[in-house]
LUMVEXRO-397855 format. One record per residue: residue in one letter; x, y, z of N, C-alpha, C in turn. Coordinates in steps of 0.001 Angstrom, whole numbers, padded with zeros to 6 digits, always signed. Each point is the difference from the previous one (the first is absolute). Example, Ala and Ser with C-alpha at 12.3 -4.5 7.8 and 13.67 -1.06 7.14 Angstrom:
BEGIN
a+013190-005690+007800-000890+001190+000000+000900+001200+000000s-000350+001050-000720+000820+001190+000060-000770+001090+000730
# end
This chain:
BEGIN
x+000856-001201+000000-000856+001201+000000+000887+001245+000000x-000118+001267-000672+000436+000856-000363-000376+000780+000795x+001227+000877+001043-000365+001128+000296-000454+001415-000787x-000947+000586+000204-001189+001179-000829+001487+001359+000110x+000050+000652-000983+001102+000960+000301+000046+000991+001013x-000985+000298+000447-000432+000930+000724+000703-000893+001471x-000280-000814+000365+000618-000868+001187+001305+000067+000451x+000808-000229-001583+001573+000282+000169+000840+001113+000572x-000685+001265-000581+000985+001549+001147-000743-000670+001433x-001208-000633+000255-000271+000063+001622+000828-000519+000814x+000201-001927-000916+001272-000598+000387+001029+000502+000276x+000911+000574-001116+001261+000903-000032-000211+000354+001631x-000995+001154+000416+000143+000971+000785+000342-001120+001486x-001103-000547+000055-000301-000940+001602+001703-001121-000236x+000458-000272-000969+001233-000897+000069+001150+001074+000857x+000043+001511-000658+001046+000813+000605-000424+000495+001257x-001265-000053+000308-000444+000107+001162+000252-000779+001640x+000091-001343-001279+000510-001120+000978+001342+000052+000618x+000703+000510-001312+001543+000214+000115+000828+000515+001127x-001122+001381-000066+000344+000829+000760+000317+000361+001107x-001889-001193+000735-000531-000351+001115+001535-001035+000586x+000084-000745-000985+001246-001446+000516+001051+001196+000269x+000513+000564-000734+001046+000863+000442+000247+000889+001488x-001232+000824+000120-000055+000778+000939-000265-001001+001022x-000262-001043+000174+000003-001232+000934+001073-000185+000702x+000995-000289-001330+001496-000889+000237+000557+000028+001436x+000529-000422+000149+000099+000217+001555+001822-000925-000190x+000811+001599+000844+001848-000379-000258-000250-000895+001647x+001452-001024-000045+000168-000403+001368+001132+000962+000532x-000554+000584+001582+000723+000430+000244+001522-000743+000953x-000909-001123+000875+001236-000791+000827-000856-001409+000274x+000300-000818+000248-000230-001260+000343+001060-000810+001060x-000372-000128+000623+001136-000667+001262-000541+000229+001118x+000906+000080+001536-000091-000515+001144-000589+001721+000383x-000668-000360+000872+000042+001288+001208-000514-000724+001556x+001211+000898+000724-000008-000754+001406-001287+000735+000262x-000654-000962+001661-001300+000673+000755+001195+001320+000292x-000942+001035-000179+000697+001457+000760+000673+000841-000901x+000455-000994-001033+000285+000880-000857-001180+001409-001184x+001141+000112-001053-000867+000548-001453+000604+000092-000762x-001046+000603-000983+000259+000282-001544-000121+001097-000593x+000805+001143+000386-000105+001226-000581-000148+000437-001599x-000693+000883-000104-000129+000494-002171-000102+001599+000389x+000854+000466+000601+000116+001531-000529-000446+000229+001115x-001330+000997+000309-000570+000140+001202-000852-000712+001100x+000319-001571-000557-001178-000949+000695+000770-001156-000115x-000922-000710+001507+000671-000974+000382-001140-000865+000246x+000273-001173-000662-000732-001280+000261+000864-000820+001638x-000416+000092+000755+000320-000816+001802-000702-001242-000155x+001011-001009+000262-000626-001801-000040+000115-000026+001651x-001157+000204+000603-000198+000500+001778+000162-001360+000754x-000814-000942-000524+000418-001496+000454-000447-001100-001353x+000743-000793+000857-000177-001019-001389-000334-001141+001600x-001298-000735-000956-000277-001408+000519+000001-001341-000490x+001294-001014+000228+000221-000601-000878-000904-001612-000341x-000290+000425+001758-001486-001260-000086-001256+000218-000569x-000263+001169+000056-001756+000532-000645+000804+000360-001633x+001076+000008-000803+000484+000378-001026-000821+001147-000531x+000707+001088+001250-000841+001568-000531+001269+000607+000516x-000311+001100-000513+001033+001192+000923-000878+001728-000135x-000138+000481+000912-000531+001148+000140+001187+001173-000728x-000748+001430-000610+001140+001124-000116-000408+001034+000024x+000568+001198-000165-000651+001387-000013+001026+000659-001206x-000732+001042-000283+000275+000953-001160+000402+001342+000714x+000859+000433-000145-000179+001482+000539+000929+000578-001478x-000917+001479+000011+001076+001023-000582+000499+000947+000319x+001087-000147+000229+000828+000768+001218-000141-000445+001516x-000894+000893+000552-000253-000616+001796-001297-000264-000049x-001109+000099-000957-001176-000093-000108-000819-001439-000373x-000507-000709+000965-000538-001372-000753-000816+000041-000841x+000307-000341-001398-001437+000009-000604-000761-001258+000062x+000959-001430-000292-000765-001007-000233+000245-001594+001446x-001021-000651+000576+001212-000612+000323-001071-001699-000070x+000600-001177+000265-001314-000756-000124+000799-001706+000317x-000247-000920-000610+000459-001498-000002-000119-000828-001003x+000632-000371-000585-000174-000927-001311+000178-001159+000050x-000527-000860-000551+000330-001586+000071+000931-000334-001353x+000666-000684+000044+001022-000687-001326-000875+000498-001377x+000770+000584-000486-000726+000107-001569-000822+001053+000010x-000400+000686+000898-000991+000788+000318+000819+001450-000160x-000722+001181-000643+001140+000905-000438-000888+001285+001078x+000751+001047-000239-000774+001621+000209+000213+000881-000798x-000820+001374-000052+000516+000702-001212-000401+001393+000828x+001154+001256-000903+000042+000646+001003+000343+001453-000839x-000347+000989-000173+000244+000921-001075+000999+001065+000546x+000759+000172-001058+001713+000231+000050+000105+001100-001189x+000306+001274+000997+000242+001417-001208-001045+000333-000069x-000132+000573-001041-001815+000732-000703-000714-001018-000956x+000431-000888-000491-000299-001062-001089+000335-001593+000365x+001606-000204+000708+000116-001360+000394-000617-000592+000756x+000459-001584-000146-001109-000785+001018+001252-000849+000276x+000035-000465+000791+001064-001073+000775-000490-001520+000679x+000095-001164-000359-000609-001069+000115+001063-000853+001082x-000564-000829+001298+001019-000704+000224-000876-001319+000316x+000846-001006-000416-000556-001098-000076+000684-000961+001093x-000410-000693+001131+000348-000765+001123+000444-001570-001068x+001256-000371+000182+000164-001334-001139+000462-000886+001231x+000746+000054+001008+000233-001202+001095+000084+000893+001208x+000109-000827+001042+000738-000023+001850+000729-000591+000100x+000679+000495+000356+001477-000714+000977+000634+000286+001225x+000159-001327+000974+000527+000214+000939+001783+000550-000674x+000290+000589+000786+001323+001013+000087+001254-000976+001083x+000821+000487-000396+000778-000256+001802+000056+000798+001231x-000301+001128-000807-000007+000781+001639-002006+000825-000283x-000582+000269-001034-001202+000762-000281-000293-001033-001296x-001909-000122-000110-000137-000582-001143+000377+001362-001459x-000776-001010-000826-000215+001487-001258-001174-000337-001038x+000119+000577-000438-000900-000017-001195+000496+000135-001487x-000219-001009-000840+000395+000436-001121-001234+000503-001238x+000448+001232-000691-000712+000592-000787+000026+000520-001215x-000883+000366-000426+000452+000201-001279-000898+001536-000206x+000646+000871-000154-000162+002027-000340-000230-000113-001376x-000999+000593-000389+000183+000600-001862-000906+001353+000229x+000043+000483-000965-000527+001528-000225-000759-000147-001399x-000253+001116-000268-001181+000533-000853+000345+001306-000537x-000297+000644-000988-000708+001236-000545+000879+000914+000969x+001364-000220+000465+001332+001029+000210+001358-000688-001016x+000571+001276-000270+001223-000033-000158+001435-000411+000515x+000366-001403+000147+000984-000249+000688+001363+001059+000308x+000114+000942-001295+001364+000438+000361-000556+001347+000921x-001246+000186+000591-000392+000830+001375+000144-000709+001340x+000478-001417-000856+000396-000173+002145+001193+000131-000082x+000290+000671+001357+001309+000699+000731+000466-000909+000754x-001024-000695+000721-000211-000811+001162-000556-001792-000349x+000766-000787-000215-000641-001250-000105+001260-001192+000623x-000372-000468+001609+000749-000542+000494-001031-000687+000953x+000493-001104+000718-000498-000665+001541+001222+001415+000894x-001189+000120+000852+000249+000846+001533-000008-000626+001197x+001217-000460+000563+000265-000780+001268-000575+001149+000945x-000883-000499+001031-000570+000534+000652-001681+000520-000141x-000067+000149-001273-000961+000305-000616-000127+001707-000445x-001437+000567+000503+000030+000838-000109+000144+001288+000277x+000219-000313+001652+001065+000800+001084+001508+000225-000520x+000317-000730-000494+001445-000077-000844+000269+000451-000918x-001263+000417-001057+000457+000321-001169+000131+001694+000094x+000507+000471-000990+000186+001140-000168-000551+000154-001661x-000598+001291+000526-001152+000704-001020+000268+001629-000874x+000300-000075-001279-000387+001050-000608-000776+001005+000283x+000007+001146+000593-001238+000897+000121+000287+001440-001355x-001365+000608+000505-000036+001024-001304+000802+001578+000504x+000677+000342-000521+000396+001388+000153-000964+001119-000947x-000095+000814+001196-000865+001007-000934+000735+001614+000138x+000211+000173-001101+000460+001508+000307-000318+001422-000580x-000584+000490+001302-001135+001175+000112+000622+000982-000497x+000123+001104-000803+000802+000769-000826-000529+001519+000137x+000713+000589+000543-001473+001477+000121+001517+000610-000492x-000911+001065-000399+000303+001043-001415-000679+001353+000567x+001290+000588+000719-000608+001410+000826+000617+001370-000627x-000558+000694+000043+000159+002032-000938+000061+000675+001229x+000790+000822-000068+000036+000906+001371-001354+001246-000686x-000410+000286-000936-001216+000363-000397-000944-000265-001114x-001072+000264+000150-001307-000505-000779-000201+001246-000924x+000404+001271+000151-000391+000948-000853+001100+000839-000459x+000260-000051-001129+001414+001605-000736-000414+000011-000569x+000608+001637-000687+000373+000922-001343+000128-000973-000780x+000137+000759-000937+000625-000998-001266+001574+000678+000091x+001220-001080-000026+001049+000538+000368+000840+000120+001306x-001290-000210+000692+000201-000529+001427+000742-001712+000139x+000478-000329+001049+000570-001183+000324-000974-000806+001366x-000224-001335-000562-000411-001300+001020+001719-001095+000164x-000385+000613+001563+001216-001297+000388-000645-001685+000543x+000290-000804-001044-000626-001516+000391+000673-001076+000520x-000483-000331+001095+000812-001025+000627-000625-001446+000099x+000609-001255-000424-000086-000895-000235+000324-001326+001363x-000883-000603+000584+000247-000756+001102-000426-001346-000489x+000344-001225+000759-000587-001244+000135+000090-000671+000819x-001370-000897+000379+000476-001213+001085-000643-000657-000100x+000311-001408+000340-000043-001297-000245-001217-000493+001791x-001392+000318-000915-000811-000137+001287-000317-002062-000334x+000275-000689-000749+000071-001456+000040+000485-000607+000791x+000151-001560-000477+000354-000720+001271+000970-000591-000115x+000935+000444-001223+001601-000228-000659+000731+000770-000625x+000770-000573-000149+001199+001261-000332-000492+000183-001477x+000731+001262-000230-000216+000167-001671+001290+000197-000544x+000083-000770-000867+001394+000056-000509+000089+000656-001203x+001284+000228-000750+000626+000571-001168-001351+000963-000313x-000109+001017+000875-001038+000823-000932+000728+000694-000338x-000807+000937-001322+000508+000762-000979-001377+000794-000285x+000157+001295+000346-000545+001201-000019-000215+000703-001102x-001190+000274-000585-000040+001076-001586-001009+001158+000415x+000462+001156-000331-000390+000881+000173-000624+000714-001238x-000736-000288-000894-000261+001074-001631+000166+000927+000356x+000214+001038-001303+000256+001052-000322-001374+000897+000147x-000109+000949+000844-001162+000783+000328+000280+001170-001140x-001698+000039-000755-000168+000664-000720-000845+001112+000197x+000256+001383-000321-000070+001410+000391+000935+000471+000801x+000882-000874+000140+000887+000450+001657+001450-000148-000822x+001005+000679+000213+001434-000605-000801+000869+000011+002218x+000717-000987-000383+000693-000277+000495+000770+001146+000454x+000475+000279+001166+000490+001320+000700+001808-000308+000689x-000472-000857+000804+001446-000924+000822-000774-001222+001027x+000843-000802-000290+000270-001022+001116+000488+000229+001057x-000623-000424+000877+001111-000315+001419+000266-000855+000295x-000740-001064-000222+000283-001648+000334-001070-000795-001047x+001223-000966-000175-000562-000993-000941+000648-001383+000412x-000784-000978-000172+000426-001760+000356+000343+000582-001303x+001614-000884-000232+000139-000283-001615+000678-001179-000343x-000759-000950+001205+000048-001976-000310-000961-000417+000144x+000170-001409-000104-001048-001054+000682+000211+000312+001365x-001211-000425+001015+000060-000103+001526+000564-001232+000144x+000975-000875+000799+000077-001526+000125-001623-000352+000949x-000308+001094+000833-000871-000977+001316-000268+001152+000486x-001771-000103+000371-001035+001367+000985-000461-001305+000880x+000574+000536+000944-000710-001186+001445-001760+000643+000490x-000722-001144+000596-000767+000364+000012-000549+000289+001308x+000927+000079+001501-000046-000282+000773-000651+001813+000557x-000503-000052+000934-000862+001810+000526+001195+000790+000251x+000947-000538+000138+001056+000868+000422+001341+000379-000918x-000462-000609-000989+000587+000342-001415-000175+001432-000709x+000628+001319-000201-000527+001129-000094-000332-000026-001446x-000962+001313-000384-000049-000180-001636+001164-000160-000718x-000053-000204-000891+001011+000315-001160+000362+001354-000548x+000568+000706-000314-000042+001278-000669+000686-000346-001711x-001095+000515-000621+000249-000735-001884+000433+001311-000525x-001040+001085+000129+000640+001324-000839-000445+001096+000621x+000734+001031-000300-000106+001545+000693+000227+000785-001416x-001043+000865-000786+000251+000349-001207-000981+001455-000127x+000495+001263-001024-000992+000554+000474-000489+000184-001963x-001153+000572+000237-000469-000030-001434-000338+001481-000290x+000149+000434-000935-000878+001609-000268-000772-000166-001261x-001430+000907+000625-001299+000005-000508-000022+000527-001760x-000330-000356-000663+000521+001067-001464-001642-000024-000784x-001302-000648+000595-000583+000016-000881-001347+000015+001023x-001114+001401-000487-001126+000159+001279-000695-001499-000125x-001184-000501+001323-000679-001145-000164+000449-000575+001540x-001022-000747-000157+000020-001491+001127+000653-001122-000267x+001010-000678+000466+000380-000638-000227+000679-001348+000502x+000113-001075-000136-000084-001320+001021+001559-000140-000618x+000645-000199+001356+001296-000463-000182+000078-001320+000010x+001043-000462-001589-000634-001596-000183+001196-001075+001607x-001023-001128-000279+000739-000642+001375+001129-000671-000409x+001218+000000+000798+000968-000721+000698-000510-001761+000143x+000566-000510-000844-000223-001552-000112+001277-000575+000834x-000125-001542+000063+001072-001025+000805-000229-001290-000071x+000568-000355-000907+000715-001553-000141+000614-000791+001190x-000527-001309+000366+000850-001037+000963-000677-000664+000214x+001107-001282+001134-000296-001223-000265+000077-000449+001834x-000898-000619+000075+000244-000766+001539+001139-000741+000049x-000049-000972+001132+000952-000545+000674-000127-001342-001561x-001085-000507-000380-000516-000921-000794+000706+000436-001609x+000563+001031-000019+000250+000513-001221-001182+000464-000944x-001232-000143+000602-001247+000266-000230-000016+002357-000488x-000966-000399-001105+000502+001520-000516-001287+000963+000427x-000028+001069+000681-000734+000902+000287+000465+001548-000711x-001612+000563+000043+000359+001367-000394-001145+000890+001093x+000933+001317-000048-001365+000856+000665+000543+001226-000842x-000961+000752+000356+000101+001694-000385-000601+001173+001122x-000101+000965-000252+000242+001431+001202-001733+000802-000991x+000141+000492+001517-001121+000924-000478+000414+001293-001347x-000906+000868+000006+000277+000650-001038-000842+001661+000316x+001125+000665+000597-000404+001444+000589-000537+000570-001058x-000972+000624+000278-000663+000883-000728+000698+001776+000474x+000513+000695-001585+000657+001238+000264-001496+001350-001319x-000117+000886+001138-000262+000636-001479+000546+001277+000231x+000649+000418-001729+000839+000298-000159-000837+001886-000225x-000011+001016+000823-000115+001344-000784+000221+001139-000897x-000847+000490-001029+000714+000405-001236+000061+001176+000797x+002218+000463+000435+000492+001092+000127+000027+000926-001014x+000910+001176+000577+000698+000629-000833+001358-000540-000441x+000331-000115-001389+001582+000041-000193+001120+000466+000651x+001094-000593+000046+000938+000939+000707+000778+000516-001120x+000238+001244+000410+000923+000416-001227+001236+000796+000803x+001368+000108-001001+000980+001036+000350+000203+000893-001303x+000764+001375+000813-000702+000898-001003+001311+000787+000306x+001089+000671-000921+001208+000564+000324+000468+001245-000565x-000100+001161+000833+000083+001122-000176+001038+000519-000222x+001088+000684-000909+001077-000065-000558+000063+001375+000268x+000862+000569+000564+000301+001502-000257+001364+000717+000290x+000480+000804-001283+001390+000444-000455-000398+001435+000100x+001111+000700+001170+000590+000750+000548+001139+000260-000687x+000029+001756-000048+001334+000116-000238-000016+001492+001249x+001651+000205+000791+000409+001383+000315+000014+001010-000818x+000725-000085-001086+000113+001242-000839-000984+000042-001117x-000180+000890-000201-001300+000107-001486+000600+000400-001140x+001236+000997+000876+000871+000609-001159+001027-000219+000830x+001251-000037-001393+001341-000043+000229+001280+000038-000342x+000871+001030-000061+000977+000279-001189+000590-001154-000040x+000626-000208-001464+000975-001072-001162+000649-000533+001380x+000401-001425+000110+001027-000409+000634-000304-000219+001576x-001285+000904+000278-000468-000157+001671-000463-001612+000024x-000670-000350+001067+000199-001654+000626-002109+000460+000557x-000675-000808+000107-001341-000006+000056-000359-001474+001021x-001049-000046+000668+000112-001090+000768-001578-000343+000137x-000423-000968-000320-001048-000674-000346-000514-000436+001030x-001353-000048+000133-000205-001360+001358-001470-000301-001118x+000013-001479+000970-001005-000893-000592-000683-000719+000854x-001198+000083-000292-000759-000573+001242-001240-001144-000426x+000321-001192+000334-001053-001286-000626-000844-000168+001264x-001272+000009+000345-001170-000041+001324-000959-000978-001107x-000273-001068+000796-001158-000991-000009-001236+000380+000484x-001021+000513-000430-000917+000833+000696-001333-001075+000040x+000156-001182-000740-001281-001065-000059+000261-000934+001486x-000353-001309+000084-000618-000821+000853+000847-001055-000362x+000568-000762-001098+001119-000686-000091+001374+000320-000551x+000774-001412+001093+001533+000593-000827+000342+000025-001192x+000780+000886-000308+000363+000093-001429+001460-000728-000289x-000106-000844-001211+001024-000482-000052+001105+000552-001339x+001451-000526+000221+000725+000404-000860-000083+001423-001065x-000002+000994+000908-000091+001252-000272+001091+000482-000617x-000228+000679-000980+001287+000293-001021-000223+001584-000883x+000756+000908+000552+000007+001622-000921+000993+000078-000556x-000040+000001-001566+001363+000283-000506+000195+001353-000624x+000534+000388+000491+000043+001609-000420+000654+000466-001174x-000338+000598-000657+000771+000498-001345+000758+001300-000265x+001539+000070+000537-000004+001129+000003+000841+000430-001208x-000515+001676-000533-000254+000423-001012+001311+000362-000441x+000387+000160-001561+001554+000045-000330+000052+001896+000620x+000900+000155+000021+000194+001313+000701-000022+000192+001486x+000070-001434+000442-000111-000063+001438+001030-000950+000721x+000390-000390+000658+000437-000820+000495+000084-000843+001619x-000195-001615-000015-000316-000392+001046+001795+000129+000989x-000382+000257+001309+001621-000264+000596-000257-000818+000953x-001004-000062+000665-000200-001477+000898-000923+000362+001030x-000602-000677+000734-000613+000140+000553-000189-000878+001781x-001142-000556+000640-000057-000491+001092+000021-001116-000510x+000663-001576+001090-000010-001514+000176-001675-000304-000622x-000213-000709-000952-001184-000660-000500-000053+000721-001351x+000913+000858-000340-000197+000767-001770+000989-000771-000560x-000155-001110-000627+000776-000611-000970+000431+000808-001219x+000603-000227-001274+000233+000953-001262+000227-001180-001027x-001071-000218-000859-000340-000256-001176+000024+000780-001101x+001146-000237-000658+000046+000841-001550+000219+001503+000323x+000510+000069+001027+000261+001647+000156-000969+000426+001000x-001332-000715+000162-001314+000736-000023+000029-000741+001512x-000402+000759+001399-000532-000856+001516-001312-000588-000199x+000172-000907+000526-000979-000915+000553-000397-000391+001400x-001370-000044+000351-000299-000604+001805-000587-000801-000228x+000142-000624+000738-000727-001477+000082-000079-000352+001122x-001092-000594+000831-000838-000591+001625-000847-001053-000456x+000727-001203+000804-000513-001241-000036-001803+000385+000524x-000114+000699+000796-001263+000055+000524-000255+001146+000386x-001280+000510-000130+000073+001458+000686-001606-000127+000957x+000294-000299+001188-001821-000202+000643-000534+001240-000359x-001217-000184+000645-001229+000833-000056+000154+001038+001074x-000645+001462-000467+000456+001118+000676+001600+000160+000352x+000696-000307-000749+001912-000296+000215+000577+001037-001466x+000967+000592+000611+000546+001052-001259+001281-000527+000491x+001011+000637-001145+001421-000118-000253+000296+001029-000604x+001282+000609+000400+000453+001356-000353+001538-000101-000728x+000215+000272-000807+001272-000576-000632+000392+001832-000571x+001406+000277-000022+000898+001318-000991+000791-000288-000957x+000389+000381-000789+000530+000248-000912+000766+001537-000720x+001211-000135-000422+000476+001217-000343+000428+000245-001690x-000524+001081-000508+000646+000093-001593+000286+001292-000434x+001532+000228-000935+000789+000689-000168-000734+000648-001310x-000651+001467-000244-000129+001045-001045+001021+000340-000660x-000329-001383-001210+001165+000362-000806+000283+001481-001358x-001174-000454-000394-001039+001180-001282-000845+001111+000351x+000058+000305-000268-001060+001471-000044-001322-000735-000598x-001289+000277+000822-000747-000116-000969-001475-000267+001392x-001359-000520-000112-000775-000636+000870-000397-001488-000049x+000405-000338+000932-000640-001139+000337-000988-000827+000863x-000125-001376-000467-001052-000712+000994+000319-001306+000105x+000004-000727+001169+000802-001311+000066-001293-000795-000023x-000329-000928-000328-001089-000856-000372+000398-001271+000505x-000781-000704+000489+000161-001119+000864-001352-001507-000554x+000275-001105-000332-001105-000827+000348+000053-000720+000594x-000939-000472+000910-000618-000992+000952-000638-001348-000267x+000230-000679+000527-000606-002148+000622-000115-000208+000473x-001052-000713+000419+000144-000448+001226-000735-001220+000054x-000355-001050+000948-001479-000842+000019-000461-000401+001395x-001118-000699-000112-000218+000139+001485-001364-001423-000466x-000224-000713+001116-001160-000719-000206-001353+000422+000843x-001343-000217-000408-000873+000486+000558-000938-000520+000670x+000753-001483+000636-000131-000702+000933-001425-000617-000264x-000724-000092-001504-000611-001254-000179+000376-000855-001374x+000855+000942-000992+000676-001008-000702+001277-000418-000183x+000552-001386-000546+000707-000056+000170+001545+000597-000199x-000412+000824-001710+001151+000760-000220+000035+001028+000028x+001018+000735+000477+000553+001516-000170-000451+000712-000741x-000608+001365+000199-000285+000918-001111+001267+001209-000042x+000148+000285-001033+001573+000473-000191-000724+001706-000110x+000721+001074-000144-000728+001421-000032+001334+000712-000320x-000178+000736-000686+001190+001179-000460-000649+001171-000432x+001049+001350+000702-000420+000829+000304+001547+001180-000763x-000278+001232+000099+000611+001189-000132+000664+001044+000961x+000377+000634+000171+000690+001053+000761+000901+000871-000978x-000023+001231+000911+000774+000866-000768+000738+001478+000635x+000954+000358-000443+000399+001071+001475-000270+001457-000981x-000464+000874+000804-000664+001782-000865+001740-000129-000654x-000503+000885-000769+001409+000824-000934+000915+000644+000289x+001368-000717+000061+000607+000953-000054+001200+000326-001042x+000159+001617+000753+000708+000969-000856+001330-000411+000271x+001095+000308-000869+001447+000184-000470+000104+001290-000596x+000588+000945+001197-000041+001518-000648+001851-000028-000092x+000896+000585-000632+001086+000638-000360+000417-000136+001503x+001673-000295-000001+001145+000256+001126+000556+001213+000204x+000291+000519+000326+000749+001313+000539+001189+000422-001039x+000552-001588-000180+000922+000451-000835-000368-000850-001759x-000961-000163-000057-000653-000418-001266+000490+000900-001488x+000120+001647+000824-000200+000694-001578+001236+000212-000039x+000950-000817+000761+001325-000362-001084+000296-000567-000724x-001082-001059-000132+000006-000942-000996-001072+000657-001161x-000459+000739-000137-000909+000088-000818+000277+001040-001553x+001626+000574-000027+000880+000805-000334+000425-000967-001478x+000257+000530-000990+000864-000849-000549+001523+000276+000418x+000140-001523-000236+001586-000230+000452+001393+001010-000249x-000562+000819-001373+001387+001189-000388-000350+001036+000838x-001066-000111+000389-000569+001937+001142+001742-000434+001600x+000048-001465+000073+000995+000404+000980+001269-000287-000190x+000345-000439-001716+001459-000840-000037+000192+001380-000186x-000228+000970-001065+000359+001373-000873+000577+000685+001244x-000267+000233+000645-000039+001207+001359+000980-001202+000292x-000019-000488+000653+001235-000847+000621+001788+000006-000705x-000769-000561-001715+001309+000622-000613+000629+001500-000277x-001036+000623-000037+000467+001541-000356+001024+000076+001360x-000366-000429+001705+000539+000313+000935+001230-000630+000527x+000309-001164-000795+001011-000793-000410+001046+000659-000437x-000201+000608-001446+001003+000627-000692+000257+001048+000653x-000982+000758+000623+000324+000972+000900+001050+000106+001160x-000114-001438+000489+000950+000056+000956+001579-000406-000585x-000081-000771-001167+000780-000371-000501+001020+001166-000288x-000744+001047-000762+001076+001382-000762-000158+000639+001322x-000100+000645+001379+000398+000227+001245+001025-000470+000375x+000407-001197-000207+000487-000697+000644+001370+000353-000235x+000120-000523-002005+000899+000393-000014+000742+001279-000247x-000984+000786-000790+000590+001881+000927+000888+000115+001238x-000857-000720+000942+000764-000166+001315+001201-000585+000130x+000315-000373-000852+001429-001031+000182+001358+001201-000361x-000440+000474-001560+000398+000557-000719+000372+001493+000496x-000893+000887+001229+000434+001123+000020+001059-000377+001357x-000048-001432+000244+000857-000244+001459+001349+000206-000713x+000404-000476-000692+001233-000231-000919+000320+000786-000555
# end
């Protein structure tokens, strides 16, 4: 008789069904052999206890505990098994196979298999002399992570200092943790003060164990809004090599749309003389004042001084580029001036004006880069009037050789007259 086609996908399905069912069944052995009365059979956090064995009634009584807690406990006769659920999914079977008198305690021999777990998750699979007073147990480490701001509200431009703690409120150590902190966005990074920058080997979990200290960092605000600082995560492993994670709360900052900070640099060229005959000496002062709210950085006036003039030197901080002074201040704060002199020799006749330009930059404490600014200065006019003895030069050159020679020869024919009427 012919199966109808329609029958065949049903088959198909209920055969892999079967498959499946046999599979998720299977059942691994975990141990088979002796266990003394008094002893056990530890699997990670649980212990099967063979409490007595009776070798005339061929039973033996046991208990289950996980950890210090009994869950199961009862009596089996030969062949007679128990079953007992292990993890979130396993099941653990033990089957009573003989009694035996002992020489000094009887025992029991048995046979352990499992179910629907993963063998390479036991940590723990041994007989425990003593049982379950004896064994020693894996517990969980937990580690509580708080994520503290010394404030909840700034400027934009303003600074949050965040400090990073942990402790291990479980019931084991936590080992090789390793700490990640993401990158907080609206906020740029300001300075560190402390940073873990390893693995931890070991956070004990004992009350008298102090926190940990992970990071001390401060952040500045650059963008208005509310905003959740993301959490501080942590990797590790118990005593079991067993892998845990936790993470930290997540402060809420909101951020207020300030004013900018700005610096702003007031340049001003002084001179003593306004006027001054050919060859006199003139003395400059210069005065750079920050009159904004931030520092100003790398401040730079290069002055240009004009042909017909000349630089001769001036105060400590006037460098000389190409002939021409230069000042330059790594920094100039806010409400802060600097007073610098300078001296130059009237070489020409004529008016002048010394012309100066300015740089500077400064940040405005919500973005990240520098805004750069250049500026002008300039000193009033001055005059180059004639020397005293100027309008000797202003003669042509025969107005004084002629007269010189006429007085030459003059002395010359004196002279010798004089010789001549001696004789």
């Amino acid at each position: 008789m012919k199966l109808k086609r329609i029958h065949i996908p049903v088959l198909c399905a209920f055969l892999i069904l079967l498959m499946l069912g046999s599979a998720a069944s299977a059942r691994t052995e975990i141990y088979d052999g002796d266990i003394e009365e008094g002893d056990g059979y530890q699997l990670n956090n649980y212990v099967i206890e063979i409490t007595d064995v009776f070798v005339e009634a061929n039973t033996a009584s046991y208990y289950v505990y996980e950890r210090s807690k009994l869950i199961e406990d009862g009596l089996l006769d030969i062949n007679e098994s128990v079953e007992f659920e292990f993890g979130d999914e396993g099941e653990i079977q033990m089957r009573l196979k003989s009694v035996h008198s002992g020489s000094v305690l009887p025992r029991a021999t048995v046979e352990i298999t499992m179910s629907n777990y993963n063998m390479g998750d036991l940590y723990v699979n041994e007989v425990v002399d003593g049982g379950h007073s004896e064994a020693t147990f894996a517990g969980d480490p937990d580690l509580e992570i708080t994520k503290d701001v010394d404030k909840s509200e700034v400027n934009i431009g303003e600074s949050i200092t965040v400090t990073v703690k942990a402790k291990n409120t479980g019931n084991d150590v936590a080992r090789n943790v390793l700490f990640t902190d993401p990158k907080q966005e609206h906020f740029i990074l300001e300075e560190t003060t402390y940073e873990i920058s390893s693995t931890i080997p070991e956070i004990g979990y004992q009350k008298s164990t102090p926190e940990t200290l992970v990071y001390i960092y401060k952040l500045k605000a650059t963008e208005a809004g509310t905003f959740k600082l993301k959490a501080v995560t942590a990797s590790y492993t118990n005593s079991a090599d067993q892998i845990y994670q936790s993470a930290s709360n997540m402060p809420s900052i909101t951020v207020i749309e300030g004013n900018k900070q700005s610096a702003s640099i007031e340049a001003s060229m002084n001179v003593d003389l306004l006027s001054v005959e050919r060859n006199g000496k003139i003395t400059s002062t210069v005065i750079l004042k920050n009159t904004g709210d931030a520092p100003a950085q790398a401040v730079r006036l290069d002055i240009k001084v004009p042909d017909g003039l000349e630089y001769m030197g001036g105060d400590e901080g006037i460098e000389v580029v190409g002939g021409n002074p230069r000042i330059y201040i790594d920094t100039l704060q806010p409400n802060n001036d600097k007073e610098f002199r300078y001296t130059l020799k009237a070489n020409d006749i004529g008016t002048y004006s010394i012309n100066s330009e300015l740089s500077y930059e400064y940040n405005n404490g919500r973005d990240a880069a520098n805004i750069k600014e250049t500026g002008e200065a300039t000193t009033p006019s001055i005059y180059v009037m004639k020397g005293k003895l100027d309008f000797l030069f202003e003669q042509p050159i025969y107005v004084y050789i002629i007269p010189i020679l006429i007085l030459a020869i003059v002395g010359v024919h004196v002279y010798r007259k004089h010789r001549e009427y001696k004789y």
